[in-house]
C-alpha positions in Angstrom: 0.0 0.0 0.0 1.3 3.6 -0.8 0.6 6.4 1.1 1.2 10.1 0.4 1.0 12.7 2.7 2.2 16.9 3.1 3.2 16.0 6.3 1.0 19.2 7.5 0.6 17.7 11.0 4.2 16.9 11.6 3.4 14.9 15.1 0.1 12.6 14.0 2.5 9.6 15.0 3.0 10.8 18.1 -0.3 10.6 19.4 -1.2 6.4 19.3 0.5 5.0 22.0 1.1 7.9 24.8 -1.4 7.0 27.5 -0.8 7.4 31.2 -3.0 4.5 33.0 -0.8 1.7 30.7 1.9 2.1 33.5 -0.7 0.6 36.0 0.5 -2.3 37.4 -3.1 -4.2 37.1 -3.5 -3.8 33.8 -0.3 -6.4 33.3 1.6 -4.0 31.1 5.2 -5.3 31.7 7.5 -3.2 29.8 7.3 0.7 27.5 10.5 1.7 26.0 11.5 4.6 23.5 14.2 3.8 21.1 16.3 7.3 19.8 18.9 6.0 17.1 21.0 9.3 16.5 23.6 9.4 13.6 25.8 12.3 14.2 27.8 13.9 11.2 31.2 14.8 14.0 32.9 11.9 15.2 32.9 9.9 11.4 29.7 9.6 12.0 29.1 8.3 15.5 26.1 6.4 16.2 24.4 6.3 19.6 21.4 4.2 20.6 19.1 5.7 23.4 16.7 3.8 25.1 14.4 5.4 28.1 11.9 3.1 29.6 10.0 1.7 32.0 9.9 -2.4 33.9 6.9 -3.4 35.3 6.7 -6.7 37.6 6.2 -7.1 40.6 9.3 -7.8 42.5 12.2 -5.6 40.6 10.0 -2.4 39.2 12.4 0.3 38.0 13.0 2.7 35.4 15.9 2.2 33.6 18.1 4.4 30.4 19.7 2.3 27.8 22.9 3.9 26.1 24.8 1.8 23.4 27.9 3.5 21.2 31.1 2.4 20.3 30.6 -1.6 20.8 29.4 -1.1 24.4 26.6 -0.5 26.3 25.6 1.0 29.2 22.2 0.2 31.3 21.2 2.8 34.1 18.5 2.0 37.0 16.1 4.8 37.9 13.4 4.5 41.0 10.3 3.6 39.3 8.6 6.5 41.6 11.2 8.9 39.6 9.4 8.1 36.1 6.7 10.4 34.9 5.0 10.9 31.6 2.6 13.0 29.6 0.9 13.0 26.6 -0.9 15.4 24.6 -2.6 15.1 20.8 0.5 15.7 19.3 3.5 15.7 21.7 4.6 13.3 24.6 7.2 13.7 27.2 9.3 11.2 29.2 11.1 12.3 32.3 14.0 10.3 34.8 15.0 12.1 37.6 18.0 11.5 39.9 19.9 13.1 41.9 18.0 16.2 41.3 18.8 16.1 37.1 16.1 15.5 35.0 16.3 14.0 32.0 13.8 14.2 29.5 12.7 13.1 26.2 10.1 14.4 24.4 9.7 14.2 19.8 11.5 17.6 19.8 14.1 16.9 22.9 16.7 14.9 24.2 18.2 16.0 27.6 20.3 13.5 29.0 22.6 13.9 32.6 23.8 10.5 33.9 26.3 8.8 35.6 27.4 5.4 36.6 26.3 3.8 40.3 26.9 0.9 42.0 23.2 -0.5 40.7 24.2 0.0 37.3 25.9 -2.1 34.5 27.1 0.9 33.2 31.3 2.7 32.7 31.0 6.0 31.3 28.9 9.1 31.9 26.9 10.5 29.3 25.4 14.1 28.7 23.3 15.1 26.1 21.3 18.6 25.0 19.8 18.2 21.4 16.7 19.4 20.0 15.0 17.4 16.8 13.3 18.8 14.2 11.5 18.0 11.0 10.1 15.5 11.9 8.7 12.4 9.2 6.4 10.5 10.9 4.6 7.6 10.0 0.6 8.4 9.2 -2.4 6.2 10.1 -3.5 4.4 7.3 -7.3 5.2 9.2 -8.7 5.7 12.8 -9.8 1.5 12.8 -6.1 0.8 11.7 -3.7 2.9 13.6 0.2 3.1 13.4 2.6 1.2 12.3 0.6 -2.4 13.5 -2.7 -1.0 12.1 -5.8 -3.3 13.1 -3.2 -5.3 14.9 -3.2 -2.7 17.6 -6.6 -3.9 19.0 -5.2 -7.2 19.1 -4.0 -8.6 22.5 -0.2 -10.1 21.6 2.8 -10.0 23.4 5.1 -7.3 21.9 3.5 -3.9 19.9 5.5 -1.4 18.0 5.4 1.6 16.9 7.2 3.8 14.5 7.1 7.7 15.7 9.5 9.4 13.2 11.4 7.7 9.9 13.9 10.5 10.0 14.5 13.8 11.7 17.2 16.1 12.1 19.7 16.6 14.7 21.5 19.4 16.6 22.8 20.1 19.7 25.8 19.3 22.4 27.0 15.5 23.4 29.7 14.5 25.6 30.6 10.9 26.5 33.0 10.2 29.2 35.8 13.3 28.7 34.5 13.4 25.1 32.9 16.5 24.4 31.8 18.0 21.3 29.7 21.1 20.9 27.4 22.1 17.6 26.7 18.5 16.6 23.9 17.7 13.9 22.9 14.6 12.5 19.5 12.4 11.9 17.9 10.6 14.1 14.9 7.9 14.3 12.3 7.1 16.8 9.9 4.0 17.9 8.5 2.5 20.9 7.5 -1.1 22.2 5.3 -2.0 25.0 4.1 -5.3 26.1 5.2 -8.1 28.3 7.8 -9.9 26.3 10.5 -9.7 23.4 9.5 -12.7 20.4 11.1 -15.5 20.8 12.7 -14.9 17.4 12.9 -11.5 15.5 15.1 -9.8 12.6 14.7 -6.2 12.8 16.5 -3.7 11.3 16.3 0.6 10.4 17.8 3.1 8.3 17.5 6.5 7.1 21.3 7.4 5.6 22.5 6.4 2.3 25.4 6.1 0.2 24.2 7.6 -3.3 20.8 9.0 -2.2 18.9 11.3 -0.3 15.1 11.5 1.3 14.6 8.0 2.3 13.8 5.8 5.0 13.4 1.7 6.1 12.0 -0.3 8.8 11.6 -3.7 9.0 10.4 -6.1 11.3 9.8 -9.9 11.2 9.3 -12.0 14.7 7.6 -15.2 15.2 3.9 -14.1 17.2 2.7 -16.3 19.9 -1.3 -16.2 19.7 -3.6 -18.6 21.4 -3.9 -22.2 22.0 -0.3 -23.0 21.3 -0.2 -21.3 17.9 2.9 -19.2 16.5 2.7 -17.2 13.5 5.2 -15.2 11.5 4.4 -11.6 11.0 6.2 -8.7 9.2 5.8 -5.1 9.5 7.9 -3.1 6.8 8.1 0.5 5.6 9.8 2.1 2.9 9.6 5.9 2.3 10.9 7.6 -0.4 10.3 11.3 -0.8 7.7 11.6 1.3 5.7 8.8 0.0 5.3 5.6 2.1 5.5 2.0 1.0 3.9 0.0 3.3 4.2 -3.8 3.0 3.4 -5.8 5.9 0.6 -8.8 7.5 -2.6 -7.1 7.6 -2.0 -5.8 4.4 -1.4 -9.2 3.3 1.5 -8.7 1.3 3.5 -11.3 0.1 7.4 -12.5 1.2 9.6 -14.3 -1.6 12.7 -15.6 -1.4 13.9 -15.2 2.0 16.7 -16.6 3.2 19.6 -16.6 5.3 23.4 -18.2 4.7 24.8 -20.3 7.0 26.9 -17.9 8.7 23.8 -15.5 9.1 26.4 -13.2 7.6 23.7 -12.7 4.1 20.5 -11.9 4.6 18.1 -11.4 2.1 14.3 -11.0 0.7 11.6 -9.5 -1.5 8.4 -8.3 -0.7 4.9 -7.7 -2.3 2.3 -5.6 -1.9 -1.0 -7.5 -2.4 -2.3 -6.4 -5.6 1.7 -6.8 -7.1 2.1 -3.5 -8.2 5.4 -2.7 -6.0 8.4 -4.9 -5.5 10.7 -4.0 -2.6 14.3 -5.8 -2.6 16.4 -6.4 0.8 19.7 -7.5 1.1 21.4 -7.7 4.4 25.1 -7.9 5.3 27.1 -8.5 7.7 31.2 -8.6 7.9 31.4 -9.9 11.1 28.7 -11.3 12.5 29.7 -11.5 16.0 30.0 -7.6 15.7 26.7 -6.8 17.6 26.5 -5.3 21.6 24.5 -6.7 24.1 21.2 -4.9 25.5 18.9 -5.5 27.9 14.8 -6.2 26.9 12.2 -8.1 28.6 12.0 -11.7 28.7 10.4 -14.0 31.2 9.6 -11.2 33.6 12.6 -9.4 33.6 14.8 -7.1 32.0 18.0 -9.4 30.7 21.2 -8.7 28.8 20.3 -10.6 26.0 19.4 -8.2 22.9 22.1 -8.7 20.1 22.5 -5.4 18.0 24.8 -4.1 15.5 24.8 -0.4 15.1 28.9 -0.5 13.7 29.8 0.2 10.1 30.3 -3.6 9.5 26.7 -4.1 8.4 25.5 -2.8 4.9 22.3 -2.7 3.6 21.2 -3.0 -0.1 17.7 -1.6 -1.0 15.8 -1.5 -4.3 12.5 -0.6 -4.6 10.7 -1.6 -7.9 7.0 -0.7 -9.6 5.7 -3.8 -11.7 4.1 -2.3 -15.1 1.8 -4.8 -16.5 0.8 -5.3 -20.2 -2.6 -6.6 -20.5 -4.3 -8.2 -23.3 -8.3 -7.5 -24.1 -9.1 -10.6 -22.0 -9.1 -8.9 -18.1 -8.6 -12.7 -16.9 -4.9 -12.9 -19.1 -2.0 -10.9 -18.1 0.5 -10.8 -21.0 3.5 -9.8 -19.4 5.2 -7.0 -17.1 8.2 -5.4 -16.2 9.8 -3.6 -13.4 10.0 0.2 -12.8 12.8 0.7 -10.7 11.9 3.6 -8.3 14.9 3.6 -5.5 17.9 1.6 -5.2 21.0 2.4 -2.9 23.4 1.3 -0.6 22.2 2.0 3.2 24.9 3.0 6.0 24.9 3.9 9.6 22.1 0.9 9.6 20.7 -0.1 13.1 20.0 -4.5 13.0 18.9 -6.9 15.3 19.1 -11.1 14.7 17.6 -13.1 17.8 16.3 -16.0 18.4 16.0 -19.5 16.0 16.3 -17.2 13.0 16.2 -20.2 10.4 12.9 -21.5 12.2 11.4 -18.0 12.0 12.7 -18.0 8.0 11.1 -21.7 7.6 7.6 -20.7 8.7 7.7 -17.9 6.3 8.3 -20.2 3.5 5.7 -22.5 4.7 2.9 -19.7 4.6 3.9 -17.8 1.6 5.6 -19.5 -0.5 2.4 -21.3 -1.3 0.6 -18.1 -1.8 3.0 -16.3 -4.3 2.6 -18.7 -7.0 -1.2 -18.5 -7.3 -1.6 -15.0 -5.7 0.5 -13.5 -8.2 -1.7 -13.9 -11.2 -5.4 -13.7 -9.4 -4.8 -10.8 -7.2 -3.5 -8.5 -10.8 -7.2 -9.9 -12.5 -9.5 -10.6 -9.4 -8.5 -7.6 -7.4 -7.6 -5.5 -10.1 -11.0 -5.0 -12.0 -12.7 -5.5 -8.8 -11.3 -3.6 -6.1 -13.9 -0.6 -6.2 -16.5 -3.5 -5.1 -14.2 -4.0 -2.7 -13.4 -1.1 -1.4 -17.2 0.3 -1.3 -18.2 -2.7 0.6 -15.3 -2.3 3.4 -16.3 1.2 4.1 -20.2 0.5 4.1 -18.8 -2.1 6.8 -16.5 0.5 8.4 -19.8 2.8 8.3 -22.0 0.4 10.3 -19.3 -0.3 12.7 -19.2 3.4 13.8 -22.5 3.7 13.7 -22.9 0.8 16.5 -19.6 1.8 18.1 -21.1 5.5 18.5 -24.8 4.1 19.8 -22.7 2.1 22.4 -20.5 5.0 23.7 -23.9 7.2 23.9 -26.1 4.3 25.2 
């Protein structure tokens, strides 16, 4: 699905997933974090992974900011009274305060004063003072399928995330142990998760700076999703922008993954992806020169917060991205497609790339073979006739459907 937009409200992403009572203990919420990736342009290009946040359970409730940079990371503990929040209908704000400094993190700052205690598995302190700005966040596709997980929102799963801005710009003051440097700038990206546990398997991976090309952005995300009764799915969320234009390929939109795969070494990584009705064609290749080159983070799993999060954010890993438009030939019968060929609308060489591999990655690669490799081959040629000639049916019966939904919603809320 493609999605334009002016971008006139520059925070509508920010206003999903920003609500206060979530951090009430009785509603089972285990874990919120905020992931800033910022890519300054000092320091040959020094990346720095920030990570405020919140742990939930019972017995070890705390607060906690994640800092990763130069192959290490550093994890500090915060009283979990010393976390607040707020949210507005387009802004939110995080704050962690100890030992009287604040600091705060908001979709146009980052104020960060820490460092190390005994309590923390942390080395270095780290300051920060930087203000982001234009801002390109991710639309709604509508108000029944919000963010980046759509319908999947009003789902109850284990893990939800959300993408709050694709790219934005940088500038400000950092200093890292007796590292200072004043007037940095840069681009940065921002998401959240919230839930009660990590997948047991996930690839995941972000960027926003090229080698030969400007104005565009890629998420990814594919994790094995525990439902009910025993059952585990694979899902995928993935969004490509280009110029302000979004290319969203992901579950609920039933698009379609072909030929992924993974080498032995999980040093190659690699796949295409369809939208439904086959009109784009996005191409991923994923590499890795050493692929022991990743830090360890904390994230939740089994109730806790544990050091187990492998991430590469080092100039080691390179990512290849082509993005394609199918043009079909068609012949006077609708039901015979003649041929096609591809458009292509984007292709570069990605640096400065943020990737995560954990879990059984070759099971989690297996399942999605078994679902869509059987779908591609007859997909392909009925959704470009079915679909094609009859989508305005479609269409005009989902929103009559949509239409009654609010209707009853409405007469509920009133009632």
């Amino acid at each position: 699905m493609v999605i334009e937009t002016p971008f006139t409200r520059e925070q509508q992403a920010y206003t999903i997933e920003f609500d206060n009572d979530r951090h009430d203990i009785t509603r089972g919420i285990f874990f919120e974090g905020w992931y800033y990736k910022l890519v300054f342009n000092e320091n040959s290009n020094k990346t720095i992974a920030i990570i405020p946040g919140v742990c939930m359970n019972d017995d070890n409730r705390h607060a906690f900011l994640l800092a990763a940079y130069d192959n290490t990371s550093h994890y500090f503990r915060f009283l979990f009274e010393n976390f607040s929040s707020a949210s507005s209908s387009n802004e939110f704000r995080i704050m962690l305060d100890r030992d009287g400094k604040q600091n705060i993190f908001s979709s146009q700052t980052v104020i960060v004063d820490v460092e190390p205690k005994d309590e923390d598995d942390a080395t270095e302190r780290l300051k920060l003072n930087l203000t982001l700005t234009s801002h390109v966040p991710l639309p709604d596709l509508s108000w029944i399928a919000p963010g980046t997980m759509g319908p999947l929102s009003w789902i109850p799963l284990q893990c939800y995330h959300h993408v709050l801005s694709m790219r934005h710009d940088i500038h400000g003051s950092i200093k890292i142990g007796d590292y200072e440097q004043k007037n940095v700038s840069g681009m940065g990206y921002t998401e959240k998760d919230w839930g009660s546990s990590f997948p047991a398997a996930w690839i995941w991976g972000q960027t926003n700076q090229w080698m030969n090309a400007t104005s565009a952005s890629l998420f990814f995300s594919f994790a094995s999703v525990p439902l009910y009764f025993g059952l585990e799915l694979p899902g995928f969320l993935i969004v490509f922008e280009y110029n302000h234009q979004f290319y969203q390929f992901n579950t609920y939109l039933l698009s379609i993954i072909h030929d992924f795969s993974v080498n032995n070494s999980k040093k190659h990584i690699s796949f295409t992806v369809y939208d439904i009705l086959f009109q784009y064609k996005l191409v991923v290749t994923i590499d890795l020169t050493d692929a022991n080159d990743a830090l360890l983070l904390y994230g939740p799993r089994h109730g806790r917060m544990e050091k187990f999060v492998k991430e590469f954010l080092s100039d080691s890993i390179l990512f290849d991205v082509q993005l394609s438009q199918l043009i079909y030939t068609n012949t006077n019968d609708r039901f015979i497609q003649k041929s096609y060929h591809e458009s292509i609308l984007f292709e570069a060489r990605a640096q400065h790339v943020a990737f995560e591999m954990n879990g059984d990655i070759n099971n989690l690669i297996e399942k999605c073979h078994l679902i869509y490799d059987h779908l591609y081959s007859w997909l392909f040629p009925f959704n470009r006739t079915f679909i094609k000639h009859f989508k305005m049916l479609i269409m005009t019966l989902l929103i009559v459907l949509a239409g009654i939904f609010y209707r009853r919603y409405k007469s509920v809320v009133i009632n």
